[in-house]
Structure formats: structure tokens, C-alpha cells
N, C-alpha and C positions, 0 to 999 in steps of 0.2 A: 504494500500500500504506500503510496505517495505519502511525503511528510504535508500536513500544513504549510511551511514554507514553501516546497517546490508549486504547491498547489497557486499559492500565492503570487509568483512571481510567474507565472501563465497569465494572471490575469492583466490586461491591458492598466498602462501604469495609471491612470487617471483613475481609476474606478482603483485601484490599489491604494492611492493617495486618499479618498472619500473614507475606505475602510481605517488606514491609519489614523484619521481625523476623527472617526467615530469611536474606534478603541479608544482615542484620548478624551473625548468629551464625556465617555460614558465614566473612565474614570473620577474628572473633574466635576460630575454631579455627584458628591460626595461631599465637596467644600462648603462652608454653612450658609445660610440665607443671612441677610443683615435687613433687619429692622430696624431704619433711621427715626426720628423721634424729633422732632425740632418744637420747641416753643417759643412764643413769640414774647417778648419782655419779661419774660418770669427770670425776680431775684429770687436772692436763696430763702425765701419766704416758705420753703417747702418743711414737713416734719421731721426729716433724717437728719436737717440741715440750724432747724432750732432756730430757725431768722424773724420766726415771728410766734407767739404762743396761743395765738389763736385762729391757725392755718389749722386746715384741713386735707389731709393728701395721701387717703390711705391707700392711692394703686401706686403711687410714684414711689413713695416709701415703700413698697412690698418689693417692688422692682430692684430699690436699692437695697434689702434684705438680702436678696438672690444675687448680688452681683457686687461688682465695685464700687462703689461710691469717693466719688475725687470732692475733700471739702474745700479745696484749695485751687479749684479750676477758674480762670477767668477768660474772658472773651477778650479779642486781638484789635476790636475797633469796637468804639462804643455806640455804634447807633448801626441800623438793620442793616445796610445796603455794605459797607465796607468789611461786620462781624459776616455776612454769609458768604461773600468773596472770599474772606478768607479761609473758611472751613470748606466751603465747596470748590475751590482752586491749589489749597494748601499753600497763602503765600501771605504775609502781613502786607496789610495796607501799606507800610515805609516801602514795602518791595512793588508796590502796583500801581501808588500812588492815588486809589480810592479808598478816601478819606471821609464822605460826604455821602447823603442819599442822592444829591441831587444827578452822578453820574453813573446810573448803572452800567454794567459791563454791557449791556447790548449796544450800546452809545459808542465801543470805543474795538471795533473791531480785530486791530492788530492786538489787542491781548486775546480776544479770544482764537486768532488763529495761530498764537505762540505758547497758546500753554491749554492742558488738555483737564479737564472739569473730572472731579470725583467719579458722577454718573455716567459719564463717559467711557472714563477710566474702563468699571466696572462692564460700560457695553463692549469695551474691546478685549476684555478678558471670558466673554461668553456668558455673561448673567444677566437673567429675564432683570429689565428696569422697570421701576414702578415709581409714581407720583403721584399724591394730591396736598391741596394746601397751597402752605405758603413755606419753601423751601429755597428759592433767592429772593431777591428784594421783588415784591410786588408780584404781576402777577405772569411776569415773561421767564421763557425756558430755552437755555442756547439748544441748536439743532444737534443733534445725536446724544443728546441725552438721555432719554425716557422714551422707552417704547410704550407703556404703557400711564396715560395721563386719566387722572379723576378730579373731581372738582375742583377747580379755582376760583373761590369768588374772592370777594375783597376784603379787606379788614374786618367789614362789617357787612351784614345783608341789607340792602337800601329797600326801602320799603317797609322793612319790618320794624329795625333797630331804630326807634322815636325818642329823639331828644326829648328829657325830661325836664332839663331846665333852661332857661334862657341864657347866656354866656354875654358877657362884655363883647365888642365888635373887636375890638384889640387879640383877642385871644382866637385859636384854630377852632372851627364848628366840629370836629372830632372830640377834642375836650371836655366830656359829657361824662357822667356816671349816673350809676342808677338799674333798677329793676327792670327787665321786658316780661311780658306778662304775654304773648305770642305762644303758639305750639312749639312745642321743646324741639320736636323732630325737622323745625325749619329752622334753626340756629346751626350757623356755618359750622361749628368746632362736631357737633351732630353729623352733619354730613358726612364731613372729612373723614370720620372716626369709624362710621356706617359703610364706608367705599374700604376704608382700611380690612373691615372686617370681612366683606364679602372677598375681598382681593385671598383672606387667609384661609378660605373654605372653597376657594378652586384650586384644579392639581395645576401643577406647574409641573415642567418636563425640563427644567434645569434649576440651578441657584438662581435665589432672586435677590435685590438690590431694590427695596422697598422703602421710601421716603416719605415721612409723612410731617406734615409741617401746620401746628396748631395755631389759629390764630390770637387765643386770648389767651394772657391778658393783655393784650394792647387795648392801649385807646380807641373808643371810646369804653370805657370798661360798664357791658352791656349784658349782666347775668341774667339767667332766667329769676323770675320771683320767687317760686319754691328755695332755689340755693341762694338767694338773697336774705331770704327768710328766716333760714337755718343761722345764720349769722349773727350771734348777738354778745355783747358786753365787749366793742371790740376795743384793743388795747392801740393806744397809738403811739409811731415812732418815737426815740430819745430822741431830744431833739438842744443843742447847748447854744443859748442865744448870743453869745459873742463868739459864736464859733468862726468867722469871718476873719475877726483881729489881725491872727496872724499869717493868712493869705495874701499871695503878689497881685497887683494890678492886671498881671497875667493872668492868673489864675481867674478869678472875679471874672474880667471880661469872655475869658473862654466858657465857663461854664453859663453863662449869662449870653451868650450870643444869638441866642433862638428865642427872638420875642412873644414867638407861635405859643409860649410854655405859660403854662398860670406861674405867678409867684406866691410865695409861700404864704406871705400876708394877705394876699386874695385866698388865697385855700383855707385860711383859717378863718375866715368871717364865715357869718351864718350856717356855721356847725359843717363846711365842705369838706373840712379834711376827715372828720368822723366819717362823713359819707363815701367819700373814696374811700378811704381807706376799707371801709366796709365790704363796695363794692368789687375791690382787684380782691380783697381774698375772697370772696362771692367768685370772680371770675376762675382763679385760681382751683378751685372748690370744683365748679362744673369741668373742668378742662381735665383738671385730672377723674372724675367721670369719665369723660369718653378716653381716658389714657387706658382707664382699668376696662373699658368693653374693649379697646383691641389687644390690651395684655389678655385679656381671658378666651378670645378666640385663638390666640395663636397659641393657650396652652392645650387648647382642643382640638389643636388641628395635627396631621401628621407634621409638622415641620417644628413641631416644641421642643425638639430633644436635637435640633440642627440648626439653631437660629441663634446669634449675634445678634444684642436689642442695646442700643446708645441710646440715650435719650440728653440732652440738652438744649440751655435756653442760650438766644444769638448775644444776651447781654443783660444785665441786670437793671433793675430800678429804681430810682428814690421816688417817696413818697412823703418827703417833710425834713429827711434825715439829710444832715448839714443843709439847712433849708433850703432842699433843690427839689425840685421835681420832675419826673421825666428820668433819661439818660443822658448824654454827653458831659460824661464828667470823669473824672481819672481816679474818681475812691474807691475801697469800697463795694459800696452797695453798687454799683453800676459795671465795676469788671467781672464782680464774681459772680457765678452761673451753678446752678445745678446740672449735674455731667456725671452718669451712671454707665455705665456698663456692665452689660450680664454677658457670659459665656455660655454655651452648651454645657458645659462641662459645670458648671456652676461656682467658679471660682469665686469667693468672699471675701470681704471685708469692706477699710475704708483705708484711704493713702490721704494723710494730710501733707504729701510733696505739691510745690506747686507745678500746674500743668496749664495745658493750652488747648482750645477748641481747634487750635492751627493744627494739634498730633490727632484729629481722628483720621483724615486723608492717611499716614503714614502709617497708622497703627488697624488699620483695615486693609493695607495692602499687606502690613503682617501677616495678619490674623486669617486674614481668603486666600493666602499665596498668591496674589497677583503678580505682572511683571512691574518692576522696580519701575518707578519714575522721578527721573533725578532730578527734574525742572521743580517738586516745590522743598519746600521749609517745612519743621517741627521736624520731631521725631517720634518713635513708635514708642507707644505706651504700654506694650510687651510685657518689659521686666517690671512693674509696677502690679500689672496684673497678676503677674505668678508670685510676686513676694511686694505685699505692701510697705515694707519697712527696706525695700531695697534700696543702697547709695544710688543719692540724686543730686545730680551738678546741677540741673538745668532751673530757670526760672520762668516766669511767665512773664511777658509783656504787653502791656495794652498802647494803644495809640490813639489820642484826639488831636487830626489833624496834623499838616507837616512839624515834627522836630518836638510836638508834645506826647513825651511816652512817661507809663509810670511800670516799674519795675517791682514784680513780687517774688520773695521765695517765701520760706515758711515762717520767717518772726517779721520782716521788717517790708513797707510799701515807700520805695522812695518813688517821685516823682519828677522829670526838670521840664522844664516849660521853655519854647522857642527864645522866650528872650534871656534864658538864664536862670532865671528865679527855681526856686528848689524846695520841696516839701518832702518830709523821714516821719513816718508812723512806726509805732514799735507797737505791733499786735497783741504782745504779750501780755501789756498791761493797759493800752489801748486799741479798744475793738472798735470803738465808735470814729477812730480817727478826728478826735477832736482835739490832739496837742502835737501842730508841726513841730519836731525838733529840731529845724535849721533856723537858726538867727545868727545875730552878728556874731557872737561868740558860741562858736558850735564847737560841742565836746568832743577831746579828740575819738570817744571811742565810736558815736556818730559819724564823726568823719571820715573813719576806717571804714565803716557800713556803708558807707557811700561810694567811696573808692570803688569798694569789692563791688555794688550792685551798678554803676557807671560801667563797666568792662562788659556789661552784657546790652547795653544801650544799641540798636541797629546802626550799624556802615552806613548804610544805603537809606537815606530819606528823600525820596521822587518827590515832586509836585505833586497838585494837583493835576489829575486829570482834567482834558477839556475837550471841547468838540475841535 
């Protein structure tokens, strides 16, 4: 009898190259599914994370029971458009020079014919793509990403979502909170959640690369009234009234530059900050709802015992705390993110190293074996995974705008601002970031801490981008 091989090499070589391709892909359906997890403004206001003491979030916590939980993760740009470039491209705004909502990547072509996108990635490595939501800025998707797209609506469902109170003209008509009193099953984050779930109860004939991108809590922070309702005795931000004093003129004006934003003193009349504040953990509260209906379909589905589940927020929020509100700011509440990761394998714990939303691109090409892509930044968060208490050199950086970056590892947040000026928190004993420790006479052991976290400052700070 003929061997297999000699058999093989009878066969015309085209039809011999289809089978070699087919013994490889049948192997490579073996590699795990990744269920991406995006939320839209959620700080660490979650229950794993202790940011707030009358948060609600019992599937994101359950998530992060079963998996990794990073306390120390923060986002790479602080506001949407620049944080999801740089998680879905693997490159820090200093390297892209989007800084700003106002340029998304569809605007600016030559980046995206020089450098190849997460979902991309993963389409060139043979895994079914999937999308609904809100996973880049708004509501556009580069070409060859996503074979498979589910709803996109907008922030908010127009029509439905009824301004409850009147706003000053000064201020953005998105800046709204309060109760919707609508069917539950016509709220966008419902949707999103409802397409996630049917997507996990069809078979799929390879790995899939599944993205789901929640829209609340963003502005306008718009809960159903049942989880409004649920809400009560809420506790509001610390908040230190001359917390300002020792801030640079730098400072101040950058986080001030978005007139669009209420100020703190408008939020505190007529009992608004009570009510927001009410409101985003109201929103907070349903979101993670539909978190826990597509964690419970996919532990029901054949694909629970082969699925990769990340979930993280594109960037953090203030809600009063250093009287800001909004994001674009370098503290804090605005870089750090809730950033889980579960394994098949079910690896635990929690890593207080600080990390980066810039390492899921690298730490996903680990983790799927895909081929290497040398064009971005971060690194794989591997050895973190397998040993939480593993040596970590690395730090996290955030960026607002050209030349303003703030630098985290695990005790100290410095930060320098374009024109020089400089702010040192020491976490240890301040959490709230309310005592900069640089002034005139800065302590030498401060000043060592500065040295050491200035060495990790970006080479490379581009422009902005522009048409």
C-alpha cells in the first residue's frame, strides 16, 4: 500500500497547498476566543476596586473573582478618541500625535495605511471578527476590521433618552442626568448586550475576536428608573476646597480648557451633584446588568472553557473630586481604569504593578499566538498573569495633549506639564492627590523620585494631528 505521503505528492500541487492550509487551520481552531469588553467612562467606581461605597457591580466583580484584576491600570490619553487609538492600534498618542476627539483616525489616512489595527490584526491571523457598540471613537470602523458588525447607535438613543432638566446655554445639551422611565429593552447598552449574547449561542467554525463596546456611563448619564430607584443614601466625592493652591497656571488652564464641562460650583447648587452622582452609579449599576447577561451566556455556551474575557474602561472620571468634572485631567481619578482579565485556565488574583491599556494589543498577541507585530508599543502582560507578585520595571503613562504626561508606578504619580511646571503625589499616604510635593524647596528624597520616574517620560512627542 502506498504511504500517505507518496499519495500526497500525486496530487496536483494546488489542491496539495489547500490541504496543507486546512491541516493548519484545523489545528489553529484550538487557540481561545477573546471577548473584548470596552466601557465607556467608567472610573474605578466598581466593587473589586473600592472607588466608591455605594457602587453596585456584582457581574464585573464576579469577573474579576475568576480572573486578574490590575488595581493599578490606567488609560494612555484621557479622553475617548486618543484612549481607543491607542488600545486598538497599540501606540501612545506622543507616538500618533492624536491627542484630541476632534481628529479621528478616519481623518488622517496615512496612519491608517502604516500601521495595522488590533481587529485587523486578528482578521489576518484567521479569527471570525465581531463588533457592536462603541469600540473606536464614535461611531466609524477602519475597512478590514470586522466581518461581523451589530448595532451602533450613538451615545445615547435620540428619541427616547428626554432631557430632564433645562441646562444653562453655556454648557453641552448632552450634560443631562436623571431617570428614563422608556422600555428597558430599547436602551442602547440592552441592545449591545442582547446582539453580544445571540452572537455567543451561534456555532462558529473558527476562533472569534469579539468586541463589545458599552456605552454608559457616558454623558448624558441616562439610567432606566427601576436602577435609579435602587439607588439610595448616596455618598458623595472627598472633595479639599483649597485643593487648587498648589497647582501651575499650566495645570489650571489645561484641565479647564473644555468650556462644554459644568463647573463644580454649578454642580453643587440645587442639590446636582447629589443627583449625578446618583445617576452615573444608577448608570454604572445597569451597564454592569447587561455585563452579567453576556458573562452568563458565554458560560453557557460551548466556548466557556476557551474564551479570553478583558474587560476595561477607555479612561476614568471625576465627579467633584479635585473639583473637576468630566475627564481631561492627569490625576487620579481620570487615568485609572478598571482592567480584568480572565483566562480559560482560570488564573487569579490581583497585580497592584502599574500597567497600561496600550499592553492588551501585545498581551493578546501572546496569549492567541498570533504573528509578532513590531510597529506598536506596550508590552505583554504574560508574566503578570502567571505570577502576580512578578518583578516589574515598567510604569504607566498617561498623556493630555503635546508634552503633558503624568507618570505612574506603584507608590508615586508624578506629572510635568508643557511649560515645565511639575506635580509628585505619594499614594501611600495620599490617595486623594491633594498634597503636590514639588515646590520651591523640594526634598531631596522627592527629587530622587522624580529623576527615577522622568527616565520613563516619551522620546517622541508629534503634534497634533490635522487635516
Amino acid at each position: 500500500m502506498k504511504s500517505d505521503l507518496f499519495l500526497l505528492a500525486k496530487v496536483p500541487i494546488t489542491i496539495a497547498l489547500l490541504f496543507t492550509q486546512f491541516l493548519l487551520y484545523a489545528q489553529e481552531d484550538t487557540r481561545p476566543n477573546v471577548l473584548l469588553i470596552a466601557v465607556d467612562d467608567l472610573n474605578d467606581w466598581i466593587g473589586y476596586m473600592g472607588g466608591h461605597p455605594d457602587t453596585k457591580t456584582p457581574n464585573i466583580d464576579r469577573l474579576a473573582s475568576r480572573g486578574v484584576l490590575f488595581t493599578n491600570a490606567h488609560s494612555q490619553g484621557t479622553m475617548c478618541n486618543p484612549s481607543r487609538i491607542s488600545i486598538m492600534w497599540g501606540k501612545r498618542p506622543s507616538s500618533t500625535g492624536f491627542y484630541s476627539n476632534h481628529y479621528p483616525a478616519s481623518r488622517v489616512p496615512e496612519f491608517l495605511n502604516q500601521n495595522e489595527s488590533l481587529a485587523s490584526h486578528f482578521n489576518a491571523n484567521g479569527y471570525k471578527t465581531l463588533t457592536a457598540g462603541k469600540i473606536y471613537h464614535a461611531s466609524w470602523l477602519p475597512e478590514n476590521d470586522f466581518q461581523v458588525v451589530g448595532p451602533r447607535p450613538g451615545q445615547w438613543l435620540k428619541g427616547y433618552d428626554k432631557p430632564v432638566q433645562k441646562k444653562p446655554e453655556q454648557y453641552h445639551s448632552i450634560w443631562d442626568f436623571g431617570p428614563q422611565n422608556y422600555e428597558e429593552k430599547e436602551f442602547v447598552d440592552y441592545k449591545i448586550a442582547s446582539w453580544g449574547v445571540k452572537q455567543l449561542k451561534e456555532k462558529h467554525d473558527k476562533p472569534f475576536f469579539c468586541a463589545l463596546g458599552f456605552m454608559r456611563p457616558h454623558v448624558p448619564f441616562f439610567p432606566p428608573e427601576r436602577v435609579y430607584n435602587n439607588m439610595n443614601d448616596i455618598h458623595l466625592p472627598k472633595v479639599k476646597e483649597d485643593d487648587w493652591s498648589d497647582l501651575s497656571e499650566a495645570a489650571k488652564k489645561l484641565t479647564l480648557s473644555n468650556n462644554k464641562i459644568p463647573t463644580h460650583d454649578w454642580m453643587k447648587e440645587e442639590d446636582r451633584w447629589h443627583l449625578a452622582v446618583r445617576a452615573y452609579l444608577a448608570c454604572i449599576n445597569w451597564v454592569d446588568e447587561q455585563i452579567g447577561r453576556v458573562l452568563d451566556a458565554l458560560d453557557e455556551s460551548p466556548y466557556a472553557d476557551n474564551t479570553i474575557i478583558i474587560l476595561y474602561a477607555d479612561h476614568g472620571y471625576h465627579l467633584g473630586e479635585k473639583q473637576r468634572w468630566s475627564k481631561f485631567s492627569l490625576w487620579e481619578r481620570t487615568t485609572r481604569v478598571p482592567f480584568i482579565i480572565s483566562m480559560p485556565d482560570r488564573a487569579k488574583g490581583t497585580s497592584t504593578k502599574p500597567v497600561e491599556l496600550l499592553s492588551i494589543y501585545p498581551t493578546l498577541i501572546d496569549l492567541c499566538k498570533l504573528t509578532p507585530n513590531d510597529n506598536i508599543e506596550g508590552v505583554s502582560l504574560r508574566p503578570l498573569l502567571e505570577n502576580q507578585n512578578e518583578p516589574w520595571e515598567h510604569v504607566a503613562i498617561s498623556t493630555l495633549g503635546q508634552n503633558n504626561h503624568s507618570i505612574r508606578d506603584e507608590r508615586w504619580r508624578y506629572i510635568l506639564y508643557a511649560d515645565g511646571s511639575e506635580e509628585l503625589y505619594d499614594h501611600k499616604v495620599d490617595s486623594n492627590e491633594w498634597y503636590n510635593l514639588v515646590s520651591d524647596k523640594v526634598d531631596p528624597v522627592h527629587a530622587m523620585v522624580i529623576e527615577k520616574l522622568k527616565k520613563h517620560l516619551p522620546i517622541v512627542n508629534l503634534s497634533q494631528v490635522s487635516d
